[in-house]
N, C-alpha and C positions, 0 to 999 in steps of 0.2 A: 504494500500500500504506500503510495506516494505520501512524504510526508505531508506535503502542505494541503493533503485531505485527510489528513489524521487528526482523530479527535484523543484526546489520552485524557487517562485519570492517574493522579501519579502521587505518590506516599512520597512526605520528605521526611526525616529525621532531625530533630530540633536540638538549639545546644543543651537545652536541658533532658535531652532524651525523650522528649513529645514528640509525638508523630501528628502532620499535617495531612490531608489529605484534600485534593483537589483538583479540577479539569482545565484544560488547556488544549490549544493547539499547536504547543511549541512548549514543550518541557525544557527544552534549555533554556528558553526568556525568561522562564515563569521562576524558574529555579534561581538566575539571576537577580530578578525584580525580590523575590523573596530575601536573599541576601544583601541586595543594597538597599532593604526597610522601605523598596514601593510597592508589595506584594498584599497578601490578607494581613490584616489588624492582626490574628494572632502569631502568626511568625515573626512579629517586628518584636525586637529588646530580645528575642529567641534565636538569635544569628550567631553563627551561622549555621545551614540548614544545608541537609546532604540530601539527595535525590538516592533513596532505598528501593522503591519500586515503581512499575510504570506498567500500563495497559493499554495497548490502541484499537480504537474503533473507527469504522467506516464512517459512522454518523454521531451528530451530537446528541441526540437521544437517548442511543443507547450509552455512548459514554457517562452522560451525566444521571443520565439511571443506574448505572455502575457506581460512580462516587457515591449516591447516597445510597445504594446500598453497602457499601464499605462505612461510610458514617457511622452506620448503624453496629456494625462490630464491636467486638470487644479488643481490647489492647493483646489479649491472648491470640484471638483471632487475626487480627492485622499482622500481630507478627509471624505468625506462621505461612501470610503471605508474602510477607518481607523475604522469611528466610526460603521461599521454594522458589521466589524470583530471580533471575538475573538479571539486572539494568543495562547490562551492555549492549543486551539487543537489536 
């Protein structure tokens, strides 16, 4: 899938060990934006923030129906997709 029709949902890891969870079309900007404090209210004073996992989909639908179904997780849960992911992708 071509990226610039990639929709992603993507877990960051926070300096305090919180995990963010959020959609985009460009997880590298977004992972940026998050670390230079123009990102979500919660990742700002929480920098900096690592890119853990990532999911692409064809359409923003379903991705953002993915994020909030990840929302809803538990911290056990997330991480057990953290650890079966690899972001290098």
């Amino acid at each position: 899938m071509a990226s610039e029709d990639a929709h992603h949902v993507y877990i960051v890891e926070c300096a305090d060990g919180s995990l963010y969870t959020g959609y985009t079309t460009d997880v590298e900007r977004r992972v940026a934006e998050h670390n230079a404090g123009t990102g979500a209210k919660y990742t700002r004073g929480r920098t900096p923030v690592e890119l853990v996992y990532k999911e692409s989909f064809a359409g923003r639908s379903a991705a953002m129906g993915r994020e909030h179904e990840i929302k809803t997780f538990s911290r056990a849960r997330k991480d057990e997709l953290v650890r079966a992911s690899d972001v290098s992708e």
